[in-house]
C-alpha positions as CSV (number, residue, x, y, z in Angstrom):
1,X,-0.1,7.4,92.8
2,X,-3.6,8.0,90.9
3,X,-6.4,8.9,93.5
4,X,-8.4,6.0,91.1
5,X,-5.7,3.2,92.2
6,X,-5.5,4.6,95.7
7,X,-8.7,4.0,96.6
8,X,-9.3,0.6,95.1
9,X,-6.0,-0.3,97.1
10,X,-7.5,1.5,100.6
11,X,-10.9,-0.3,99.6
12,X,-9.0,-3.8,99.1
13,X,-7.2,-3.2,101.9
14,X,-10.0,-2.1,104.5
15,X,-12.2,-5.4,103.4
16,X,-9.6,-7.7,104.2
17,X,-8.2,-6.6,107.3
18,X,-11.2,-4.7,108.6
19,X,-14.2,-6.5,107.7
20,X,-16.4,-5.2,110.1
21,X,-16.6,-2.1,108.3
22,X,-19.2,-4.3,106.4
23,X,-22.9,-4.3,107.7
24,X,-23.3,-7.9,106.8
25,X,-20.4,-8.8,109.5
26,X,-21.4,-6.0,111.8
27,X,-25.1,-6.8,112.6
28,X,-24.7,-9.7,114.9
29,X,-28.2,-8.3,115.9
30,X,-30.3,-9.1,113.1
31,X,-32.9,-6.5,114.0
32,X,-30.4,-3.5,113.8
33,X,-31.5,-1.0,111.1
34,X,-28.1,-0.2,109.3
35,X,-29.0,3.1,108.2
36,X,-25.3,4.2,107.4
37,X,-26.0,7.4,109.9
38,X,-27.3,8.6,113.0
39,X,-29.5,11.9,111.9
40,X,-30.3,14.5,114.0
41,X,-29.7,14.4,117.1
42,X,-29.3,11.1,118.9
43,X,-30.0,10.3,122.1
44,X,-27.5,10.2,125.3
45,X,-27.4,6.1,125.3
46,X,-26.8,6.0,121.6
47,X,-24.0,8.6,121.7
48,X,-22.5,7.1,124.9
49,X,-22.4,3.4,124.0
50,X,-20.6,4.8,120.4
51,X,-18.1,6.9,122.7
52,X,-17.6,4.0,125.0
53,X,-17.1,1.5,122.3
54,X,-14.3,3.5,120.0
55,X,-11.0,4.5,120.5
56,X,-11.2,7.0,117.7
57,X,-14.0,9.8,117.5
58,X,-13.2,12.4,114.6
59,X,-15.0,15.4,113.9
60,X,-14.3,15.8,110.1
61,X,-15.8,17.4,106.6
62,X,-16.5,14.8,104.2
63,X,-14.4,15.7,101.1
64,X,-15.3,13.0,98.7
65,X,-17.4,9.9,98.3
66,X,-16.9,7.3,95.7
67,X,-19.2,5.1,95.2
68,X,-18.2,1.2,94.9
69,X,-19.5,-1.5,92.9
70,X,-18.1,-5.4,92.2
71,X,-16.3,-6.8,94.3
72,X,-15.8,-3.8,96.2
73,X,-19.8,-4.2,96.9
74,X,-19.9,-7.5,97.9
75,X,-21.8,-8.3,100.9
76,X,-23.6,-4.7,101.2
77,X,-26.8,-5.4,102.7
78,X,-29.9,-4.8,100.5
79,X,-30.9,-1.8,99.1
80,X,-27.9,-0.2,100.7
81,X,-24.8,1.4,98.5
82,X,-21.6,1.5,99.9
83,X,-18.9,4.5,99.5
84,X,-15.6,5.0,99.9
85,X,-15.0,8.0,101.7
86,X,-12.8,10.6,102.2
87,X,-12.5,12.9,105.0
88,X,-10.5,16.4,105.7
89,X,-10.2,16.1,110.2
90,X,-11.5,19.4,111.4
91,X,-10.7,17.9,115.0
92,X,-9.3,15.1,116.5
93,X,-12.2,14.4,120.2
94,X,-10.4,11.4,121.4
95,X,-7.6,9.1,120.1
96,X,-4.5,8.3,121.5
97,X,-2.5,7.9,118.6
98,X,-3.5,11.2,116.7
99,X,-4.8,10.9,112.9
100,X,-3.2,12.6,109.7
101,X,-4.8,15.5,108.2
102,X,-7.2,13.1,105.7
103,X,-8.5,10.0,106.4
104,X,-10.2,7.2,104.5
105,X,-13.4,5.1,105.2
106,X,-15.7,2.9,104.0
107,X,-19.8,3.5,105.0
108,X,-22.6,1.8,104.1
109,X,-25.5,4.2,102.9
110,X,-29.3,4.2,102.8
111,X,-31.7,6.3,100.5
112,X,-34.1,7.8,102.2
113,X,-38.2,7.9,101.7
114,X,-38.0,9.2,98.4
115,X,-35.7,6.8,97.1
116,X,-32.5,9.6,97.7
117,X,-28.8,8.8,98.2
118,X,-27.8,11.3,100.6
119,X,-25.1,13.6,99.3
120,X,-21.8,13.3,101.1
121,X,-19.4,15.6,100.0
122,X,-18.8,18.8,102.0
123,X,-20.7,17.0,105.1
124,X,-19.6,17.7,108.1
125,X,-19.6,14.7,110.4
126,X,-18.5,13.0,113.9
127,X,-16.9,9.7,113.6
128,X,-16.7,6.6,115.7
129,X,-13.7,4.6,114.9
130,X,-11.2,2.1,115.2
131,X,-7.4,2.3,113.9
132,X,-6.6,0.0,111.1
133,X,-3.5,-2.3,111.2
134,X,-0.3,-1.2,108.9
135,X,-3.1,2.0,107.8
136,X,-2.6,5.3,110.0
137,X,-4.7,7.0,107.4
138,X,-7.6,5.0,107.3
139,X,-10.0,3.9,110.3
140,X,-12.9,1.0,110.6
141,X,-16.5,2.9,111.8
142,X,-17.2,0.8,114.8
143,X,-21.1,-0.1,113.8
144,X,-22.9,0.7,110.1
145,X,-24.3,3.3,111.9
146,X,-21.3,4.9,113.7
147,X,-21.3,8.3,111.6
148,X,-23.3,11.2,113.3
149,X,-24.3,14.5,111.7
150,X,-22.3,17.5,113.2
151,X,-24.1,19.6,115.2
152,X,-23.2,21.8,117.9
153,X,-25.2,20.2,120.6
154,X,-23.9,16.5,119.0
155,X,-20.7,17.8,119.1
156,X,-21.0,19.5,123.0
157,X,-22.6,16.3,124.3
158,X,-20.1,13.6,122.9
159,X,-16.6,15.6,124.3
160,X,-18.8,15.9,127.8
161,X,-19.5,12.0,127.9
162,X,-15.7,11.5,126.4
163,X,-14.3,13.6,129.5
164,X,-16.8,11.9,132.1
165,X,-15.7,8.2,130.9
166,X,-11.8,9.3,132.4
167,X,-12.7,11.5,134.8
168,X,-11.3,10.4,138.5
169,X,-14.7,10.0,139.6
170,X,-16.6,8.4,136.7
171,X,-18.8,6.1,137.9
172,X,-18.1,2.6,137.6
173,X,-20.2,0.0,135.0
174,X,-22.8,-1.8,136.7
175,X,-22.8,-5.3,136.5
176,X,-25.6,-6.3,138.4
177,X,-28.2,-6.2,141.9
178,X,-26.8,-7.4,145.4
179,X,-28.5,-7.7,148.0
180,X,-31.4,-5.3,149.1
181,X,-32.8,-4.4,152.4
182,X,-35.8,-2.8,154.4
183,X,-35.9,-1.4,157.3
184,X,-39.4,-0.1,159.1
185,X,-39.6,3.2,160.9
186,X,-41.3,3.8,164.2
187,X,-44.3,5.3,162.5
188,X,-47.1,4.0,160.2
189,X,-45.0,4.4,156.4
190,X,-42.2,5.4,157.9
191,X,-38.5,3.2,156.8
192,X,-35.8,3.2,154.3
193,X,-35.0,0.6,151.4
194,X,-31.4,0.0,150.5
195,X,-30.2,-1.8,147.3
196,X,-26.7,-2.1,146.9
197,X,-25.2,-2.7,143.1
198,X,-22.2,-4.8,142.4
199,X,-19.6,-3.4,139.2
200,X,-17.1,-3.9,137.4
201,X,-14.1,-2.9,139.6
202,X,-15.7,-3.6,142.8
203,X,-15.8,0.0,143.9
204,X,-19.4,0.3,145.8
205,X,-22.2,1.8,144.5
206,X,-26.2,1.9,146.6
207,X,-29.9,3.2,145.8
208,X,-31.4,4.3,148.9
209,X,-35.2,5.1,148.8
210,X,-36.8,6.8,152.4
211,X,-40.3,7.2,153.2
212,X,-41.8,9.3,155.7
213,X,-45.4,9.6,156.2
214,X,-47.2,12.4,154.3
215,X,-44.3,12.8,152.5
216,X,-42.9,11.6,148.6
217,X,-40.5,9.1,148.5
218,X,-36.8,10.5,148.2
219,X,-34.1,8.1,146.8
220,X,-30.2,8.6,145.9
221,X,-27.4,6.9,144.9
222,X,-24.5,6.9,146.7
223,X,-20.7,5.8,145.3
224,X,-18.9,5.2,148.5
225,X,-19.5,2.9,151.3
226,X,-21.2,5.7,153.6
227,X,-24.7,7.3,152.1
228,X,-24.5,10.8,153.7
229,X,-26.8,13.9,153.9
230,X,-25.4,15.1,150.2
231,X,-26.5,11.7,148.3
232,X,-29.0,12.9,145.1
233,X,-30.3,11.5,142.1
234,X,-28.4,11.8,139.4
235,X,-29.3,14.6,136.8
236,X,-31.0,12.6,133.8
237,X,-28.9,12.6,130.6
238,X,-25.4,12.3,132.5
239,X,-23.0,9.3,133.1
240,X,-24.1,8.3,136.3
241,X,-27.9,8.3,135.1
242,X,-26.8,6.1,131.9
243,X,-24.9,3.6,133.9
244,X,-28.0,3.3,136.1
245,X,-30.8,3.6,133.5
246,X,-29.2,1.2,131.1
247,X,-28.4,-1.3,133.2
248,X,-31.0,-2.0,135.9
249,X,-32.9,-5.0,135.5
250,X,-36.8,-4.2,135.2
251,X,-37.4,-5.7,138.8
252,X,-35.5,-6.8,142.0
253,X,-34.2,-10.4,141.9
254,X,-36.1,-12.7,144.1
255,X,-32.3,-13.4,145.5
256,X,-32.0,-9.9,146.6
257,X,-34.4,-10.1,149.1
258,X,-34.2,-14.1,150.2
259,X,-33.4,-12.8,153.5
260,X,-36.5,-10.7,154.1
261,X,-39.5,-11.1,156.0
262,X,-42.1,-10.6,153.5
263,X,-43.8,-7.4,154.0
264,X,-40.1,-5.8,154.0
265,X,-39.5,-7.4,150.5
266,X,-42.7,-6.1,149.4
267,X,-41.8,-2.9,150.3
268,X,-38.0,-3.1,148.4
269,X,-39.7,-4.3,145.4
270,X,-42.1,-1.1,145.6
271,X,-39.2,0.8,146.1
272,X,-36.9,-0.8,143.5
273,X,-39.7,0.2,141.1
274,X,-39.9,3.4,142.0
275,X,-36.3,4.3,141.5
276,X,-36.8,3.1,137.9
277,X,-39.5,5.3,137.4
278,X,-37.7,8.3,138.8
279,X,-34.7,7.2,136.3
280,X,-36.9,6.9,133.6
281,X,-35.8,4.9,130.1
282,X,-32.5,4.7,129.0
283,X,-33.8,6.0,125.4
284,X,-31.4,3.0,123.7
285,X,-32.5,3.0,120.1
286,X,-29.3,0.9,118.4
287,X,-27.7,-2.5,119.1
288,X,-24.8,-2.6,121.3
289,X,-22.0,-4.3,118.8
């Protein structure tokens, strides 16, 4: 088969059965930039929600890039090229299935300030994918974006978060805020603030926060039903610190406290605000798809 016909069938192909390989279908999020690729080095939230959200991740040297026009175009947003491509695997980071040696694509490409296309070919990049019905050797990128320049701190960061997602004690996705309590010390400033966190599988998860006068606050988080002695913070930039710093709410439902006297739900609040503080932003710069 000619490589010329073989990509206008794997382009043919990939637009009807995968179509949101296309930005136009992908951006469900109107204000999502679609810049075809995350340079440099993206942040923890952006690389985990990509991890999280593909089955496939491929490390993999772009081999070559063939720009599409007609039909093959249609529906590219504006200003934006799109490119078949074509990509030797250097390593396969997650994917149950496994992935021939070469694999086939279809990215949707921004110039840059000077008016640039970037040049593809002999790129080495990391891949966030989907499988392709009936195609073993072609996969769907997940989001415009979901091709991220190889690096080796790119590269270390994404198998760590891919290894902490199945680990036996990966914390669990936080759905929302239970109930929160406060209970006063014997001295002036003196008590300790408990929030407990509901998730997906149930399993418990609580933010404690103590005060003791003269003292900083201290909080942890605890992921059992007992908050002992060993209870920390998590370390910033890990999976337990993104489940908690992407998901928290800005401030304590009202609900959360209905129960409380309140100078004790004053305090929670206080509390609840300073845990965010200690957690700091979650750094999110893309649209969840």
């Amino acid at each position: 088969m000619k490589p010329g016909f073989r990509t206008a069938l794997a382009v043919t192909t990939l637009l009807a059965i995968a179509p949101m390989a296309s930005p136009v279908v992908a951006q469900s999020a109107p204000n999502v930039p679609l810049s075809g690729m995350i340079e440099g080095g993206p942040g923890y939230a952006d690389l985990a929600d990509l991890v999280i959200a593909s089955p496939i991740i491929a490390d993999a040297a772009i081999r070559s890039a063939v720009k599409l026009k007609g039909a093959d175009s249609a529906g590219v947003a504006p200003g934006f090229t799109r490119f078949y491509v074509e990509a030797d695997l250097v390593a396969l980071v997650k994917g149950a299935g496994g992935l021939p040696p070469r694999i086939g694509y279809l990215l949707d490409v921004a110039p840059d300030s000077s008016g640039r296309l970037p040049k593809l070919k002999k790129l080495r990049v990391l891949l966030f994918g989907r499988p392709v019905a009936g195609m073993p050797n072609q996969i769907q990128l997940v989001a415009p974006d979901a091709q991220v320049a190889w690096t080796p701190a790119n590269d270390q960061r994404i198998r760590a978060i891919a290894q902490a997602l199945v680990a036996a004690d990966a914390p669990p996705v936080i759905t929302g805020i239970g109930n929160a309590f406060h209970v006063p010390g014997a001295l002036p400033g003196e008590g300790e603030t408990q929030v407990f966190l509901t998730t997906n599988t149930g399993a418990p998860v609580s933010l404690t926060v103590l005060r003791r006068p003269g003292e900083q606050p201290r909080w942890a988080v605890a992921l059992s039903e007992i908050v002992d002695e060993a209870a920390a913070p998590p370390a910033r930039d890990t999976l337990l610190w993104y489940r908690l710093a992407c998901a928290l709410p800005a401030q304590l439902p009202a609900r959360s406290t209905a129960q409380l006297a309140e100078s004790d739900a004053g305090i929670a609040r206080e509390d609840y605000g300073f845990i965010l503080q200690q957690l700091g932003p979650c750094g999110r710069t893309r649209t969840i798809r």
